[in-house]
C-alpha positions in Angstrom: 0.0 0.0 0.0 1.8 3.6 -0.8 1.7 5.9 2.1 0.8 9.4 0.5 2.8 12.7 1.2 0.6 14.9 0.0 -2.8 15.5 -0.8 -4.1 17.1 -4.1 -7.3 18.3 -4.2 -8.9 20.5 -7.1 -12.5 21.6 -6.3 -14.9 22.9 -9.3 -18.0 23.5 -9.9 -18.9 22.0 -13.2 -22.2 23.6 -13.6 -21.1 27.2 -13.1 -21.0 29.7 -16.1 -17.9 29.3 -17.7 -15.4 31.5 -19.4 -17.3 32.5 -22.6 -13.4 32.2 -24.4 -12.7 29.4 -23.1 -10.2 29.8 -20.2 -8.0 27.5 -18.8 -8.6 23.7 -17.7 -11.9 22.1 -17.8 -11.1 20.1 -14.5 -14.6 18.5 -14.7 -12.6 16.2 -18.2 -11.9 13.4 -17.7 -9.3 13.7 -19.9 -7.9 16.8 -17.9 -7.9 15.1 -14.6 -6.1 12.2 -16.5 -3.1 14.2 -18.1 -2.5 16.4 -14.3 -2.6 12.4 -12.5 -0.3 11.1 -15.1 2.0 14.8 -15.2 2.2 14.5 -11.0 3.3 10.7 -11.4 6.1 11.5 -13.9 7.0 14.2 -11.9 6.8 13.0 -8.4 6.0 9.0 -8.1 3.2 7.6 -6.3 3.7 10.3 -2.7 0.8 12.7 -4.3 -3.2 11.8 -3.9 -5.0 13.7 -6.5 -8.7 14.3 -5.9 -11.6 16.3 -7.7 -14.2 17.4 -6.1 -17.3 19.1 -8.2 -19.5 21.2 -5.9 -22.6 21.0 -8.4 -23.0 17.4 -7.5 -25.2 17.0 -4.1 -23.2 17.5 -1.0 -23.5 15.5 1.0 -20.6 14.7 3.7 -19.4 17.1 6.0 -15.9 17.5 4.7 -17.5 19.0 1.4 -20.4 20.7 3.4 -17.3 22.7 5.0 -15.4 23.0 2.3 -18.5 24.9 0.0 -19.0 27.1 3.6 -15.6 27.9 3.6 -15.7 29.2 -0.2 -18.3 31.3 0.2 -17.4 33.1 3.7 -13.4 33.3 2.2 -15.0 34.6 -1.5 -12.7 31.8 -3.1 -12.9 31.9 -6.7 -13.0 28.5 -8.5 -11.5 26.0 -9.6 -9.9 25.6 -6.4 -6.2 24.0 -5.8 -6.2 22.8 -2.2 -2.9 21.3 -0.5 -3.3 19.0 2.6 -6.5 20.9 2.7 -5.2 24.5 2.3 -6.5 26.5 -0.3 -3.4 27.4 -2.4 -4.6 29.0 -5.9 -8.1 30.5 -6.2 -9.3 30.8 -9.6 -7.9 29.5 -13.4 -4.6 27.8 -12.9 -3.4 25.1 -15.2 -1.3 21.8 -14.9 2.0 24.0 -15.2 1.0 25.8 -11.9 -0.4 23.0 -10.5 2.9 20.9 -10.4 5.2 24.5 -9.0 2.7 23.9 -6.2 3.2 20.8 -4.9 6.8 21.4 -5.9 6.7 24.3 -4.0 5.3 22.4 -0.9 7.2 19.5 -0.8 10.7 21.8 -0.5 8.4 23.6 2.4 7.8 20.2 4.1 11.3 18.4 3.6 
């Protein structure tokens, strides 16, 4: 079983209106969540937990019920990059920016 360093989690809300030219990641793809799992495994091995969490969908344990509280009262802008449960970019970011920050963490933890 591989012990995780880090946890990754990327918070969207795939029904909200979205940039009318197209701006940055879809994180709701499939296909985007599949390149930034792959691009965090080539870059740092198996020691990062990647999770996406779409606040359209009914929520419905606490953790998420927090996390949606915590958006609004903080005026976070989605997408979302959270870090061990710290909110570390608020708004578009891409895979790019999304590896300098766990890179960036990781030399802040060692």
């Amino acid at each position: 079983m591989v012990k995780y360093g880090i946890q990754i989690t990327i918070v969207y809300d795939s029904k909200a209106e979205q940039c009318e030219a197209h701006c940055g990641l879809d994180w709701s793809s499939a296909e985007a969540m599949a390149l930034a799992s792959q691009r965090i495994r080539d870059k740092f091995g198996e020691r990062i937990q990647l999770e996406y969490l779409d606040l359209s969908q009914s929520v419905v344990d606490y953790l998420a019920s927090e996390l949606h509280q915590r958006i609004r009262h903080k005026n976070l802008s989605l997408p979302l990059l959270m870090i061990d449960g710290e909110p570390r970019i608020s708004g578009q970011f891409d895979i790019r920016q999304l590896l300098d920050a766990i890179d960036a963490e990781m030399e802040i933890n060692s």
